[in-house]
Structure formats: C-alpha cells, structure tokens
N, C-alpha and C positions, 0 to 999 in steps of 0.2 A: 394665299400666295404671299411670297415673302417681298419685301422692300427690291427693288431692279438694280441692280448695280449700274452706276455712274457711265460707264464705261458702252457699256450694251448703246446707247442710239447712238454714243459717238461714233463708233466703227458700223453698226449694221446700218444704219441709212444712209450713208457715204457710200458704201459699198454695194448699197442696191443703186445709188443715183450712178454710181459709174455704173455699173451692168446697165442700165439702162441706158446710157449715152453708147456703151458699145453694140448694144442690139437696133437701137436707133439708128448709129452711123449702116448697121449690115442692112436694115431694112431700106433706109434708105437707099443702098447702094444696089438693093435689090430691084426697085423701083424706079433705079436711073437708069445710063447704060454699062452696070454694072462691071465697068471696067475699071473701075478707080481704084480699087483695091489695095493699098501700099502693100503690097505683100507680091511674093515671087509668084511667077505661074509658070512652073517649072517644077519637073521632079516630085517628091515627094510633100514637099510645101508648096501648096496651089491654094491658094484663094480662089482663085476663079471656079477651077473645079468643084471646089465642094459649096461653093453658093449658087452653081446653077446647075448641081446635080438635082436628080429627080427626088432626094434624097431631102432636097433644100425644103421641101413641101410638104402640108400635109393637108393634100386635096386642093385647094383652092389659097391656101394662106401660105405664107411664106415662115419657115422657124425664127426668121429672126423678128418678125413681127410677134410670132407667139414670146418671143424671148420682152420684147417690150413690154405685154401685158405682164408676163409672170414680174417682171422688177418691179413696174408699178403697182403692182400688189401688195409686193413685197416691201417697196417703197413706204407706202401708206399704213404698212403695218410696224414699218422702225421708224417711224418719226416717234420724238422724243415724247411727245402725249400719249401715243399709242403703248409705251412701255411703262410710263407712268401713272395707266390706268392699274396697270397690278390684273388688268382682268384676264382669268385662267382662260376664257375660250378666245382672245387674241392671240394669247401664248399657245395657246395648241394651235391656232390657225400660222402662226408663224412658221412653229415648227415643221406641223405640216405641208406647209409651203416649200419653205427650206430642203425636205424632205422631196417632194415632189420634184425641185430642181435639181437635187444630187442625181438621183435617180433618171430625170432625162438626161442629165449633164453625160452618165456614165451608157446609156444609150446612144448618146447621138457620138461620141469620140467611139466607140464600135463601131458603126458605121461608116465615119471616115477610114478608122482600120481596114475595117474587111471588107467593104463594101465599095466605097470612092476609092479608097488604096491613095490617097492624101491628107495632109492636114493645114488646114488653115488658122494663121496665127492669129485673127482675130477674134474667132471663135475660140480658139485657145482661150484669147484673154477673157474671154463672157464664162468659160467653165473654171478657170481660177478663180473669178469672181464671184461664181456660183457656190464652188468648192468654199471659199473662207467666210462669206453668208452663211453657211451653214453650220460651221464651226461653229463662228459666232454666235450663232442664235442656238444651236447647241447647248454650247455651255452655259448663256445666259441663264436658258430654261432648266438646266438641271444644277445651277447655281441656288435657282430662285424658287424655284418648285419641291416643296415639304414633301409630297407623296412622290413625289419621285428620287429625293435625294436624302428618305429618311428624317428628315428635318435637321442633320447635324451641320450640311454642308454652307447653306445659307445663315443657320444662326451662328456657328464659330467663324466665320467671318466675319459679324457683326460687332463680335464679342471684342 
C-alpha cells in the first residue's frame, strides 16, 4: 500500500461524525414523540412521513439506528490511525463499507420516491453524507492502492 494522503482523515472522519450526529438526531427522534422534526409535514417534503412509515423499519430496528452503527463503523475506520496504518484489509473494509452505504443510500431515496411518495430533508442530509464518504474514501483508496491504480497514480503524486 502506498503512503495515505494528508487530506483522507481530514475529510472522511468529519464526515462520518456528522452522519452520525444526523442518524443520532433521527433515531432519537424516533424514539421520542417523533414530532420534532424541523422539517415540513406537508406535500411532498414530509419528515413525519417517511420516519414513521413502515418503510422506517427493518423488523424490529429503526433505519436510522442502522444509520448510527454504519457511521460508527465507518467512524472508527477514518480516524487518522486507522489510515495511517496503510493496512490493505481496512482499506477494503472502508471501501467496502463506503460501498455498502451508497448502495443502501440509493435504496432507501427509491423508496421515498415510489413507495412513501415523500422526502425527508434530514435523511436527505445522512445520503449526502453518505454520498461524499464515499467519494472520499474512493478516491483515497484508488489514490493509494498500486493494484488498483497501476502504481502510477499514487507514486507521480509523490514525485
């Protein structure tokens, strides 16, 4: 594995601590009387709606709870040691992660689409967040990673 660019924890573990303060506040608000919501509940932007649709669930756990674990995972994978170990199988676990949350991210806004027929702006902000965590850790790994980027991309960088 090649040296980590500077840049990689500063942006990926910020970006997981806020997705995590934003899946926090929804689980929370899950768990209270979920009417706090700053967001309209009206029309087509409904908070309300789509956090207590059947939708919000999966089985017994709430998504924005699953939304807290995947951050703190992901958390614990962009602190700055963690990138500084160079080791290949955090970096696939990153990605993979990363990876894993695009993938639900683009799941669960279907849903709102075709299924709840609303959208909630908080959740919005947890799939933006999702969205440029993934970037980020994207690029890093194919910044940093020889077998996958050929070996030119990370050492003419260096160079």
């Amino acid at each position: 594995m090649a040296e980590v660019s500077t840049w990689a924890p500063r942006v990926t573990w910020p970006l997981a601590a806020v997705g995590l303060g934003l899946s926090g506040y929804l689980t929370y608000e899950h768990y209270s009387t979920g009417t706090q919501l700053s967001c309209p509940n009206t029309g087509v932007v409904n908070c309300l709606k789509v956090t207590t649709s059947a939708q919000s669930m999966v089985g017994p756990v709430p998504v924005a709870l699953l939304g807290v674990l995947f951050f703190a995972g992901m958390a614990a994978l962009c602190i700055p040691r963690a990138w500084s170990a160079g080791s290949r199988s955090l970096s696939i676990a990153r990605v993979t992660g990363a990876l894993g949350g695009i993938v639900t991210v683009l799941y669960l806004v279907g849903v709102e689409a075709l299924v709840v027929h609303a959208i909630c702006l908080w959740c919005t902000a947890v799939h933006a967040v999702t969205f440029a965590l993934f970037v980020a850790i994207l690029t890093a790994f194919l910044a940093m990673d020889p077998a996958v980027s050929g070996g030119t991309r990370a050492s003419a960088r260096r160079a």
